[in-house]
BABA-917516 format. One record per residue (C-alpha): residue number from 1; residue in three letters; y, z, x. Coordinates in steps of 0.2 Angstrom, whole numbers, plus 5000, padded with zeros to 4 digits. Example, Ala and Ser with C-alpha at 12.3 -4.5 7.8 and 13.67 -1.06 7.14 Angstrom:
! BABA-917516
TORVEX  seq  type    py    pz    px
TORVEX    1   ALA  4978  5039  5062
TORVEX    2   SER  4995  5036  5068
! end
This chain:
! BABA-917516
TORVEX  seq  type    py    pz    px
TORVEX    1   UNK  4373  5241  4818
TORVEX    2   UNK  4386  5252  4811
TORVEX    3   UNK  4405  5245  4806
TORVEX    4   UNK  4417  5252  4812
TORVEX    5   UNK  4433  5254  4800
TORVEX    6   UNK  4449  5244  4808
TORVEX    7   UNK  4461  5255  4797
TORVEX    8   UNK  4467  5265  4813
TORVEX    9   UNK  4470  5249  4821
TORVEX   10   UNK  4482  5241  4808
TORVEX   11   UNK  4489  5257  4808
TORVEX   12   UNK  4494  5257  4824
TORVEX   13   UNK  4500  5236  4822
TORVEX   14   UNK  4509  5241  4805
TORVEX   15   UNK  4519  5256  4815
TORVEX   16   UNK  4523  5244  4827
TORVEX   17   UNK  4529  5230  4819
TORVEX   18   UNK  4542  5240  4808
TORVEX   19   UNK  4560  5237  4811
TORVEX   20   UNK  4564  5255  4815
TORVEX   21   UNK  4550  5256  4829
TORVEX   22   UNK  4558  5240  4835
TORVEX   23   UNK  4575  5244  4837
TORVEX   24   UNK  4570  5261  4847
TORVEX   25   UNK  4560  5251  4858
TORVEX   26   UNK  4573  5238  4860
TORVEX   27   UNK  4588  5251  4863
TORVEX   28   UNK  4576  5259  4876
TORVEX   29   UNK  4576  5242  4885
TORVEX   30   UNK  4595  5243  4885
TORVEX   31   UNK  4597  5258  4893
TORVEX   32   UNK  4584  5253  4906
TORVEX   33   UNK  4594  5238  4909
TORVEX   34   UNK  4612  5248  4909
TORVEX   35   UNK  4603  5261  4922
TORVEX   36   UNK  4600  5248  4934
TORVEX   37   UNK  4618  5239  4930
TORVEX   38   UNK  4626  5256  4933
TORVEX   39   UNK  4617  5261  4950
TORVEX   40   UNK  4618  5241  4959
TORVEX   41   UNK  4638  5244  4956
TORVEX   42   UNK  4638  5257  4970
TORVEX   43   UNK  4646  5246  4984
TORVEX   44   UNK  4645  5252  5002
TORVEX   45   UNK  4661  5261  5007
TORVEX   46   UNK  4664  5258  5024
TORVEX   47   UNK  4682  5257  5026
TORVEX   48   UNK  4681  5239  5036
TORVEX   49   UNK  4674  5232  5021
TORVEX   50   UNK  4689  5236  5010
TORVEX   51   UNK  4698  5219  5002
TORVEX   52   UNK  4719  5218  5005
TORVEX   53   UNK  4728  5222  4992
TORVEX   54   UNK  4729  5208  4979
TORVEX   55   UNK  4744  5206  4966
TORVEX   56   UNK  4742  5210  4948
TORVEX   57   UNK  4736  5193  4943
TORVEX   58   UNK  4721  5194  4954
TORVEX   59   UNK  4719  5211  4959
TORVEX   60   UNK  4705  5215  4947
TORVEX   61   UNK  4691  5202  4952
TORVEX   62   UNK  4693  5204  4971
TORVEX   63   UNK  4677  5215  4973
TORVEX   64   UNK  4659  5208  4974
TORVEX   65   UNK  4652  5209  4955
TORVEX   66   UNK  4638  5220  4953
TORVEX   67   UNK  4621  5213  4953
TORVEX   68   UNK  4602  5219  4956
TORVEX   69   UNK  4602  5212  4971
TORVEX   70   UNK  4615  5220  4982
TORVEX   71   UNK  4619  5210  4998
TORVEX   72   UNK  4615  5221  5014
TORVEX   73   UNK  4630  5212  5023
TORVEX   74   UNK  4645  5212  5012
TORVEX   75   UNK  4659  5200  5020
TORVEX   76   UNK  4675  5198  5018
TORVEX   77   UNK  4688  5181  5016
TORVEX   78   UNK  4694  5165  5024
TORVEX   79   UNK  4704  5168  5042
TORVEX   80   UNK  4718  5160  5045
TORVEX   81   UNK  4705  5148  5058
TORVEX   82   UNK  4692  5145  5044
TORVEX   83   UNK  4706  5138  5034
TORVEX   84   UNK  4712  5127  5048
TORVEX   85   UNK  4695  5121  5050
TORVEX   86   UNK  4692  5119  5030
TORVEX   87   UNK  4711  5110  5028
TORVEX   88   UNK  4711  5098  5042
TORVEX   89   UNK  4691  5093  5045
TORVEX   90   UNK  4683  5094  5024
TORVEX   91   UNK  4695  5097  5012
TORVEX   92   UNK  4701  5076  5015
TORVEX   93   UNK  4682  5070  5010
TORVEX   94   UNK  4685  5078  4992
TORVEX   95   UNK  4706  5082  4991
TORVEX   96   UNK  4705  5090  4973
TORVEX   97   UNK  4715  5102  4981
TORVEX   98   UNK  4732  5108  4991
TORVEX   99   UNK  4733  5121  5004
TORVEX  100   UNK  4751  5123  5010
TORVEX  101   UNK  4748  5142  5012
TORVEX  102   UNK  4741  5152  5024
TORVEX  103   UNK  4726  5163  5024
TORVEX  104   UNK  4733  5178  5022
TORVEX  105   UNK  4741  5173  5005
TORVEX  106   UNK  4722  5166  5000
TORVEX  107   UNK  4717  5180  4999
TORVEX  108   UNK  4730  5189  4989
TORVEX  109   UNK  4730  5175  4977
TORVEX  110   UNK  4716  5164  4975
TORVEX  111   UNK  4701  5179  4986
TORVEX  112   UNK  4686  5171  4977
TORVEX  113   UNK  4691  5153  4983
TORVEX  114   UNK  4695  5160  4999
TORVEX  115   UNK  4676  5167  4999
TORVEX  116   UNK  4671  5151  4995
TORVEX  117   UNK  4680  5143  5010
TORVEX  118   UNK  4673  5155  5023
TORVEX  119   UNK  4656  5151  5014
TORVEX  120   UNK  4660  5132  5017
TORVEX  121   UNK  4663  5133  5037
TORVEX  122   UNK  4651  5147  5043
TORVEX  123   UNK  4639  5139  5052
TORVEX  124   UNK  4627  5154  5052
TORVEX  125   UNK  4613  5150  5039
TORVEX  126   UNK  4611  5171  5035
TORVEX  127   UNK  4630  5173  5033
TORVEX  128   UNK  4630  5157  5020
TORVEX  129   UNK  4615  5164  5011
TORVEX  130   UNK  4621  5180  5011
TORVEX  131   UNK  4640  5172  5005
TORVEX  132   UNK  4631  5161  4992
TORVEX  133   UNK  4624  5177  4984
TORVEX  134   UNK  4638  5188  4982
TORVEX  135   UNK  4648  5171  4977
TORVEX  136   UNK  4634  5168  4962
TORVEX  137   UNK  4633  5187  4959
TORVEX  138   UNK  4653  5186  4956
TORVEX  139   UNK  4655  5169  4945
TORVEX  140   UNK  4640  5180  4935
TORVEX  141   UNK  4650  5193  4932
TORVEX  142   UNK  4667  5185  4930
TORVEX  143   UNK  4660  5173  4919
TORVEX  144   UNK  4647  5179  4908
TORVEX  145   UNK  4650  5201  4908
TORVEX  146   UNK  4668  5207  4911
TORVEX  147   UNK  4678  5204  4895
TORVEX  148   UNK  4695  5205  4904
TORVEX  149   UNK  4703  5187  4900
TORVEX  150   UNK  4709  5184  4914
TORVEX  151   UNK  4691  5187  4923
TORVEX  152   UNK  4692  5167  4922
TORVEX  153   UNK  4707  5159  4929
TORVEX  154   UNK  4711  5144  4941
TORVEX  155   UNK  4704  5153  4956
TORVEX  156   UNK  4687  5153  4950
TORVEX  157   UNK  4685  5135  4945
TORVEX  158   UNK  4694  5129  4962
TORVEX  159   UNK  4681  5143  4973
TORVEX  160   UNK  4667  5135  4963
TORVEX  161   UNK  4670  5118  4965
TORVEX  162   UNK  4671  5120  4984
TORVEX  163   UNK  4655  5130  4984
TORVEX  164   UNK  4646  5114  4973
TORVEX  165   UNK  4654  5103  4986
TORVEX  166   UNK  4652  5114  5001
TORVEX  167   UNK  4641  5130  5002
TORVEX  168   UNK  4625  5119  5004
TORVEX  169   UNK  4617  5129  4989
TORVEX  170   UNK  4603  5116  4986
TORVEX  171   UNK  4598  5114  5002
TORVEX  172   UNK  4596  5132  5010
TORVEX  173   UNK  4585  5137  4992
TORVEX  174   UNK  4579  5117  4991
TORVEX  175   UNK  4583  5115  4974
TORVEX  176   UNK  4595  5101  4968
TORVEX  177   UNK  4594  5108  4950
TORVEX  178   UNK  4608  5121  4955
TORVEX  179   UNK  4620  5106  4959
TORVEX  180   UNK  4618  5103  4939
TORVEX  181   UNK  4619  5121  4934
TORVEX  182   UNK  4636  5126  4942
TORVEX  183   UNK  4644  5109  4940
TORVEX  184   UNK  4638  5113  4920
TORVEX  185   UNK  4648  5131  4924
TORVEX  186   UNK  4662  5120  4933
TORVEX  187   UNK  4665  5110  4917
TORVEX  188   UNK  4665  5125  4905
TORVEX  189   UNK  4678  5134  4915
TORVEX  190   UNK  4688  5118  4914
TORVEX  191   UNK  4686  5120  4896
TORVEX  192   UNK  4689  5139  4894
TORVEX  193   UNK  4707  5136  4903
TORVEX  194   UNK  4710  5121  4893
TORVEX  195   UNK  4716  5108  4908
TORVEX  196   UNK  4709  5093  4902
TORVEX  197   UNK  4719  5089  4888
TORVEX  198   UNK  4739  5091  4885
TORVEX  199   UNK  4745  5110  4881
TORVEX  200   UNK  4752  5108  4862
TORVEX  201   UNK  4759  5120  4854
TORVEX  202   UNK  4751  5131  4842
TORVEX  203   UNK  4759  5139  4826
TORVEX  204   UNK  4757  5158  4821
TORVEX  205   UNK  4752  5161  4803
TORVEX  206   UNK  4755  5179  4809
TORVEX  207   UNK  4773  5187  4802
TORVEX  208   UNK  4782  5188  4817
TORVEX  209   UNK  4776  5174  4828
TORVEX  210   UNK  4788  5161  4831
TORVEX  211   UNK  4780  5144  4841
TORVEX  212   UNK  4773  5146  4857
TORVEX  213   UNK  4780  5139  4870
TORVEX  214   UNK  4772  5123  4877
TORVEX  215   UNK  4766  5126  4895
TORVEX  216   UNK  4762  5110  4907
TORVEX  217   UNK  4750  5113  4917
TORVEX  218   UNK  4752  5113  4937
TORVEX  219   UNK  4749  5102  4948
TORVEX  220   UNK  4736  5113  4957
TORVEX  221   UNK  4728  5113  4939
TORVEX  222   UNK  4729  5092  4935
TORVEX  223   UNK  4721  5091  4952
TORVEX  224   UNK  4707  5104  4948
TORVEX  225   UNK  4699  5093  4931
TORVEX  226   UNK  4703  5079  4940
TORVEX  227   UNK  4689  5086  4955
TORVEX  228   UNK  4678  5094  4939
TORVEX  229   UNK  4678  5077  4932
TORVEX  230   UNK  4674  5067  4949
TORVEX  231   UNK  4661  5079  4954
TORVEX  232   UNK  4653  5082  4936
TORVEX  233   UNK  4653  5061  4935
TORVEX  234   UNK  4643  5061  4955
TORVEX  235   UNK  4631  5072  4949
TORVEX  236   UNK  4627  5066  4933
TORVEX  237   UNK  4626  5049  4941
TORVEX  238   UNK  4617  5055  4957
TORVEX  239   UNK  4605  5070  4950
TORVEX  240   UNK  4602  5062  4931
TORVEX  241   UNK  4601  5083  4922
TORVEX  242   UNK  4619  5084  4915
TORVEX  243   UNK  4633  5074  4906
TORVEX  244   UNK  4650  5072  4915
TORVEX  245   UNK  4666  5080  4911
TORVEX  246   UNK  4673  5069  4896
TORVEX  247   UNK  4687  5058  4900
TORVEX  248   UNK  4703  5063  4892
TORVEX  249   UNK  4719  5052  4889
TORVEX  250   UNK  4728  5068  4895
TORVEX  251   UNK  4720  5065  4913
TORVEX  252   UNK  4728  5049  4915
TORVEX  253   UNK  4742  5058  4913
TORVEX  254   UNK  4736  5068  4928
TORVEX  255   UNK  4733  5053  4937
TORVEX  256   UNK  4749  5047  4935
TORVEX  257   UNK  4757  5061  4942
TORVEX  258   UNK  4747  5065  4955
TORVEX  259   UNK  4750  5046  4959
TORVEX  260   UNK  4769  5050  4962
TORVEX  261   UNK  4767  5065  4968
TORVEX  262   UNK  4773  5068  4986
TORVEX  263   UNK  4768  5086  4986
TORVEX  264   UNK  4752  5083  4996
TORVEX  265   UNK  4746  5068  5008
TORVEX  266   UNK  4730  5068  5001
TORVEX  267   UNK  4737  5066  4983
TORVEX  268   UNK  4737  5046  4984
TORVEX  269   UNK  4718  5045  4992
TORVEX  270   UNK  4712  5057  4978
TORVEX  271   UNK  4720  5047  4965
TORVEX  272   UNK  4711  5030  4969
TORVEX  273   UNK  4695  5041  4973
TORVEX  274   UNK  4696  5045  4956
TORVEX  275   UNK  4700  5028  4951
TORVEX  276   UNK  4686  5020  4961
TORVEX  277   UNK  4672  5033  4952
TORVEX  278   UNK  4677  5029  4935
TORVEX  279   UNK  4673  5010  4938
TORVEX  280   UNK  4655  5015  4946
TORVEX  281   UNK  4652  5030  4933
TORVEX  282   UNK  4654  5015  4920
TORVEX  283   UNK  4643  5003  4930
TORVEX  284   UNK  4630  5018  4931
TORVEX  285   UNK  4633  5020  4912
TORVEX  286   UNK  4627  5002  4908
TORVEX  287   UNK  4618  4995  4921
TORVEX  288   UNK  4602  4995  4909
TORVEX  289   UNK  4612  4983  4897
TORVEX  290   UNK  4611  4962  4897
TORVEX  291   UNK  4632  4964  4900
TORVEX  292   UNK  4631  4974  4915
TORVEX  293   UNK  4620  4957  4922
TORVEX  294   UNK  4632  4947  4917
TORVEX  295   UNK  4645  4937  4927
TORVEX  296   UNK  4659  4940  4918
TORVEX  297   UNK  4657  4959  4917
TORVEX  298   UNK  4656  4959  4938
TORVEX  299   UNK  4671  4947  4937
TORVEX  300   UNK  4682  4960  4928
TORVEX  301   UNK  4675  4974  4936
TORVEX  302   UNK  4678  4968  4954
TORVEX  303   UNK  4697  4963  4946
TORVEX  304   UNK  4702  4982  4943
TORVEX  305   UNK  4695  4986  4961
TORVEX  306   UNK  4706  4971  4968
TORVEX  307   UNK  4720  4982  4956
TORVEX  308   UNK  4715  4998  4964
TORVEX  309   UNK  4719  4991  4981
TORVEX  310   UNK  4733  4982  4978
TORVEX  311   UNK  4743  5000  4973
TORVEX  312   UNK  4736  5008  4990
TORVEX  313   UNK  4750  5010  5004
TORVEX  314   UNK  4749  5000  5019
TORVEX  315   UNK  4741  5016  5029
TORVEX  316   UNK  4727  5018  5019
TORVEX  317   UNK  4718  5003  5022
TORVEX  318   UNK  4710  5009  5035
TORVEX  319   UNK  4704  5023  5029
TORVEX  320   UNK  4686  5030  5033
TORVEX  321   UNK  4686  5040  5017
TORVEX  322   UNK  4696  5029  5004
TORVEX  323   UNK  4685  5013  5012
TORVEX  324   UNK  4669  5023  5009
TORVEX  325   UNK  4673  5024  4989
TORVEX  326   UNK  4677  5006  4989
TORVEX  327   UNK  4661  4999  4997
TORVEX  328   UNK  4651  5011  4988
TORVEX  329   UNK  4660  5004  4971
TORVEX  330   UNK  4655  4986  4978
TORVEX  331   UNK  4638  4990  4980
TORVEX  332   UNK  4637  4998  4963
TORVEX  333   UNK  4644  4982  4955
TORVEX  334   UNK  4633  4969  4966
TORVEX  335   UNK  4619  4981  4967
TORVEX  336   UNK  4618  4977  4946
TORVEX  337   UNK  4606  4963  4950
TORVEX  338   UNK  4594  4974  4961
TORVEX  339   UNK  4587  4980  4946
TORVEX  340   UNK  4579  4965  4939
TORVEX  341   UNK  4570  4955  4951
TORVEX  342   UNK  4565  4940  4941
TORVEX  343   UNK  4583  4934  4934
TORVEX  344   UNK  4590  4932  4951
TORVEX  345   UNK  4584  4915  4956
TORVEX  346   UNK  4600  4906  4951
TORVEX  347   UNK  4615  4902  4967
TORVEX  348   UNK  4627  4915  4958
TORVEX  349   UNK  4614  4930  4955
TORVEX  350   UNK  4612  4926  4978
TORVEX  351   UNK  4629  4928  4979
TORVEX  352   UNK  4630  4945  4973
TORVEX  353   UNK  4615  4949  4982
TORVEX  354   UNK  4622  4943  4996
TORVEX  355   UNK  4639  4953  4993
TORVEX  356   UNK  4629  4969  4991
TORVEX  357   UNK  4622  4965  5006
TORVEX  358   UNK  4640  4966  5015
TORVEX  359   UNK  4645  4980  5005
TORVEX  360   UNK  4628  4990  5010
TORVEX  361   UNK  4632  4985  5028
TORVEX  362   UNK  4649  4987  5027
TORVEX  363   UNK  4649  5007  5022
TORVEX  364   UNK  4634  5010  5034
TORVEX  365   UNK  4647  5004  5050
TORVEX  366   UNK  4660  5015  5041
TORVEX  367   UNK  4650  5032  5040
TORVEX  368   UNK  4646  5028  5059
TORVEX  369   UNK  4662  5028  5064
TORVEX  370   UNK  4665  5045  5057
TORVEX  371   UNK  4666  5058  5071
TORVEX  372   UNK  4652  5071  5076
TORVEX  373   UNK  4662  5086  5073
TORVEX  374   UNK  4666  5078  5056
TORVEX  375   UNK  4649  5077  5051
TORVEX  376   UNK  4647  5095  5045
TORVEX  377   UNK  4661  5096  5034
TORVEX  378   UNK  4658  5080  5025
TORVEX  379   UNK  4657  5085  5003
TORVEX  380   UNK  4643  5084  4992
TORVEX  381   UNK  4651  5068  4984
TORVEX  382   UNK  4653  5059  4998
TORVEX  383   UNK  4634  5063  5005
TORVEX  384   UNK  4628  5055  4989
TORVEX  385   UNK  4640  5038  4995
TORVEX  386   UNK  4627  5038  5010
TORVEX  387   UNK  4611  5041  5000
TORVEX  388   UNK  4616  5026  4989
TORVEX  389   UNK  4619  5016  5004
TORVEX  390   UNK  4603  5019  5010
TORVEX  391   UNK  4592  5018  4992
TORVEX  392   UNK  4603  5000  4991
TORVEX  393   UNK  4597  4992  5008
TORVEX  394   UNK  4578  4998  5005
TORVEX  395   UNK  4580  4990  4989
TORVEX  396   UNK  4587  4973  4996
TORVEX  397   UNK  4575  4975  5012
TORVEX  398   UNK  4561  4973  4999
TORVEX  399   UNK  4567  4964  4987
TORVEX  400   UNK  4555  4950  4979
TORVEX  401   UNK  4564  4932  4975
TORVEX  402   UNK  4558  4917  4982
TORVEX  403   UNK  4576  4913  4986
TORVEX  404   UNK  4578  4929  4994
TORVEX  405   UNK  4574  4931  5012
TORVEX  406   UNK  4570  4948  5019
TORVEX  407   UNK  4569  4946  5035
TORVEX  408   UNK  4586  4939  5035
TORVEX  409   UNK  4590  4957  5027
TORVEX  410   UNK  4582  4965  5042
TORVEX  411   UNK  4591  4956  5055
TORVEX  412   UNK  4609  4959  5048
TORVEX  413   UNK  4605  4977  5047
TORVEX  414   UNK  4588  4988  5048
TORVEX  415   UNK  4585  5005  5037
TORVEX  416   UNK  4575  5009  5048
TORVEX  417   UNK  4587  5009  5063
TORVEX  418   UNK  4601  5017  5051
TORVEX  419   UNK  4589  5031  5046
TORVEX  420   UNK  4586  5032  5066
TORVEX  421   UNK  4604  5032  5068
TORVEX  422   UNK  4608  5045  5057
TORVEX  423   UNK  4593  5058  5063
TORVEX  424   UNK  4604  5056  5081
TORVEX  425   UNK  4619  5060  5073
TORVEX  426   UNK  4611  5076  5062
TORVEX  427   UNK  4605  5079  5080
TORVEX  428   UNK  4621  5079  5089
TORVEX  429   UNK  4628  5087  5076
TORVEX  430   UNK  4617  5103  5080
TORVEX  431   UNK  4620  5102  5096
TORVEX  432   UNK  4638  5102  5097
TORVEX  433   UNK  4639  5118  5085
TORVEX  434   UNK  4626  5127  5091
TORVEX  435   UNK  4614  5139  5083
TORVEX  436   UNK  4614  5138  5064
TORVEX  437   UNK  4598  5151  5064
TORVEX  438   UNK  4581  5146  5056
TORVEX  439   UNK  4582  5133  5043
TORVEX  440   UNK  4600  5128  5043
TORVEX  441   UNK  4608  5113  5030
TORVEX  442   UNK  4606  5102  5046
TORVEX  443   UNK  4587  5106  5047
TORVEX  444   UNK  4586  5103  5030
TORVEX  445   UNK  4595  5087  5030
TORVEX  446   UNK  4585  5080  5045
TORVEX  447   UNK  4569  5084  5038
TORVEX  448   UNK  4573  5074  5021
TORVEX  449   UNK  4579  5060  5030
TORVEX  450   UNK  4564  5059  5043
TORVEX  451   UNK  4553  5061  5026
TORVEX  452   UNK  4563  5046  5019
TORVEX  453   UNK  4562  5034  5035
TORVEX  454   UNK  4543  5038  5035
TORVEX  455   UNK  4541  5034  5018
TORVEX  456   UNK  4553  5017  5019
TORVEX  457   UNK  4541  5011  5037
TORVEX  458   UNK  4526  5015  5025
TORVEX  459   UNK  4532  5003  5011
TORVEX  460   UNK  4539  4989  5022
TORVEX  461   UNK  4523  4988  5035
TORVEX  462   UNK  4510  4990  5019
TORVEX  463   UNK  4521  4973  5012
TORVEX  464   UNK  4513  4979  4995
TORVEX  465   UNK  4531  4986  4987
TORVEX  466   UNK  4529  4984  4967
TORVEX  467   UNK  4541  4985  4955
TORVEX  468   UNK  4535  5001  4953
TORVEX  469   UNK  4539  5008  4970
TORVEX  470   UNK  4557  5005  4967
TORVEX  471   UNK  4562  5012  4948
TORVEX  472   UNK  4579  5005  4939
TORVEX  473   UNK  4589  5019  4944
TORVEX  474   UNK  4604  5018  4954
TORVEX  475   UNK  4604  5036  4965
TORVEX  476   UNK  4589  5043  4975
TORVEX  477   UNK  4588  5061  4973
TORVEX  478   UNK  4582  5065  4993
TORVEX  479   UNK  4586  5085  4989
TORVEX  480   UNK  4576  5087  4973
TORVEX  481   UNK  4566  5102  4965
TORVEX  482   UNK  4552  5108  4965
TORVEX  483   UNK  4547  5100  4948
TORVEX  484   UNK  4556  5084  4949
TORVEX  485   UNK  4553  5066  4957
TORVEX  486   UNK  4566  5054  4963
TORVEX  487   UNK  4569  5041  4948
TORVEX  488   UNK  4570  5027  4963
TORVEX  489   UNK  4554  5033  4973
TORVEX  490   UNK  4538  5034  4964
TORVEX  491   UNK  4528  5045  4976
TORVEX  492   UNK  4510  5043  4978
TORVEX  493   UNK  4508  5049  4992
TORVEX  494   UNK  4503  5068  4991
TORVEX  495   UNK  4511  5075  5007
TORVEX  496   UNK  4527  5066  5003
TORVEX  497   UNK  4530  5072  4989
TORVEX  498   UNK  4528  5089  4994
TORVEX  499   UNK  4541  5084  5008
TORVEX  500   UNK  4555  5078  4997
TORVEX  501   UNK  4550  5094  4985
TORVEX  502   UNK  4554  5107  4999
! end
């Protein structure tokens, strides 16, 4: 057989491979890629779709950023009725926030929170997927393309937090990995505008420049890394993928600020919100260690909850929200002995138990209590309240001690009749505002909680639950991806999973 010399081939791998040849092709990708950037920035022009006029601060960031994907639909801000809706039914179940304005001065300065706002109380399932987009397509271009500094300002970090806590990402596009990615973006933001430490001042080597001046941050802004903080320490708690915002001294500062602070009635229910997460971020922090078992530790841990009440005003005791965090606090601390099954045989290790128990059942009566029309404006960060509540009360349905009695567990309050419970709610919750279009948040959430009580009547009829079936974490992820399994569930069963992975 004849050989056939490879010199032409090499020649054509040696030509390729030289840096010139590489650079051309690389700057021919660059020009395809700034083609297609320069033809998706054509935005339609009808004149209904034109933005108010904005002031100088903001004016430059009020248009929808350019992407590859234009929206066909492009909408405009919060009305003067969404913002009602968003300030008197949502904004109280995560108050990192203070709307004394109206919606007309929203929009001129703060539009892309007020996008976010009319993202958070449509009820259409296109119009929030379509909102969702041109909000992702926006913080894209603020954030990571336009080089104006002030592309990144308060009113992004305040419209992204609502959108994490609102706008329903993860379950329209059933992927809990984008509650990670933007609280990730969130924390950056808080970062890049520097709001959670103390504004110092800096000196100029420069001839000419004098001391700046130092500049305290707003209250507005102290609330703002207060909610980055609080919802960076749920998610990391909740979804496991990221590390919370770092706690500062400076935002103790904020705290105590936002503690005297008469500016907004929600200030004081926010500041021992805040309070209350930082205990059960430290719980969720050490639970895996011997001291978080240990009596003492839940001694002084339940001593700065009893602290935390005794500085709330008499007309917060009865609060549905504020009484929430404190029972989901209690059953973080109690629920410390839920993860070892074999050292709770002793009368205090029952106690605890027992407590969790009251706690569980506790913030279960609480939730109920919570209106219907309520319902669909309740925050990412209280949602993950309820998931815990209903991970803890499976765990202390099925909990294996000699000492322990389960059906007594069953009889002071049932997961399965509380996962019952909630499907009517979800239900009624549909019905009273109306159509949501195909695959609406509501469908999603009933369809993981139905997938949750048949997986909970499998374990507790099969009476063969293993320490295996419930893992030593604290949060059940019931919204996650594609690729990842709930740390409190090991799944075996095929079509489950590919329920809770929808």
């Amino acid at each position: 057989m004849q050989c056939i010399p490879g010199k032409a081939t090499r020649a054509r791998t040696a030509e390729k491979n030289k840096t010139s040849s590489r650079i051309s092709r690389l700057e021919g990708r660059l020009d395809g890629l700034v083609s297609q950037l320069e033809r998706s920035r054509v935005l339609p022009t009808d004149t209904n779709l034109v933005s108010p006029p904005l002031s100088n601060e903001d004016s430059s960031f009020s248009t929808i950023a350019p992407s590859l994907r234009i929206p066909t639909t492009v909408f405009g801000f919060a009305s003067e009725e969404a913002l009602v809706e968003f300030r008197e039914k949502m904004v109280k179940y995560f108050p990192f926030m203070h709307l004394p304005h109206d919606a007309d001065w929203l929009q001129r300065h703060r539009p892309f929170l007020s996008k976010c706002i009319l993202s958070a109380t449509s009820q259409s399932t296109s119009e929030k997927l379509e909102l969702g987009e041109q909000i992702k397509n926006e913080l894209i271009q603020r954030v990571y393309i336009n080089n104006d500094p002030r592309a990144v300002n308060i009113d992004l970090l305040l419209g992204l937090l609502t959108f994490i806590a609102w706008g329903h990402d993860n379950l329209l596009h059933k992927s809990a990995a984008r509650v990670s990615r933007f609280t990730q973006l969130a924390i950056g933001l808080a970062f890049d505008l520097r709001l959670n430490k103390q504004q110092q001042q800096e000196s100029h080597m420069l001839p000419g420049k004098a001391l700046s001046e130092t500049q305290e941050n707003t209250l507005e802004e102290k609330r703002a890394v207060l909610g980055c903080w609080m919802m960076s320490s749920v998610v990391s708690s909740y979804l496991k993928q990221i590390d919370p915002l770092q706690w500062t001294p400076y935002m103790n500062e904020c705290l105590e600020t936002l503690a005297k602070s008469s500016e907004s009635i929600n200030d004081e229910i926010f500041v021992h919100q805040v309070r209350l997460q930082r205990v059960a971020g430290e719980i969720d922090d050490m639970k895996h260690t011997g001291k978080a078992r240990s009596s003492f530790y839940i001694m002084s841990l339940q001593h700065r909850i009893d602290i935390i009440k005794r500085h709330m005003s008499p007309r917060l005791a009865k609060d549905r929200i504020l009484l929430s965090s404190i029972y989901y606090t209690d059953m973080s601390i109690y629920g410390l002995y839920l993860d070892d099954e074999s050292s709770s045989s002793n009368a205090q290790s029952l106690e605890y138990l027992y407590m969790c128990l009251q706690a569980t059942k506790s913030a279960t009566e609480n939730f109920f209590e919570i209106p219907i029309t309520e319902c669909i404006g309740l925050s990412f960060t209280f949602f993950t309240q309820l998931a815990r509540t209903i991970l803890v009360l499976f765990k202390l349905s099925t909990f294996k001690n000699e000492a322990w009695d389960n059906k007594f567990v069953r009889k002071e309050i049932d997961v399965l009749q509380v996962l019952d419970r909630l499907l009517k709610v979800i239900d009624e919750a549909k019905l009273m505002i109306g159509s949501q279009g195909d695959d609406g948040f509501l469908d999603r959430s009933s369809i993981i909680f139905a997938t949750v009580k048949s997986w909970c009547l499998s374990k507790l009829e099969s009476k063969h639950v293993t320490a295996n079936d419930v893992a030593s974490g604290d949060i059940c992820d019931f919204i996650s991806d594609e690729n990842y399994v709930p740390e409190d569930f090991v799944l075996d069963d095929a079509w489950l999973k590919e329920y809770l992975n929808l």
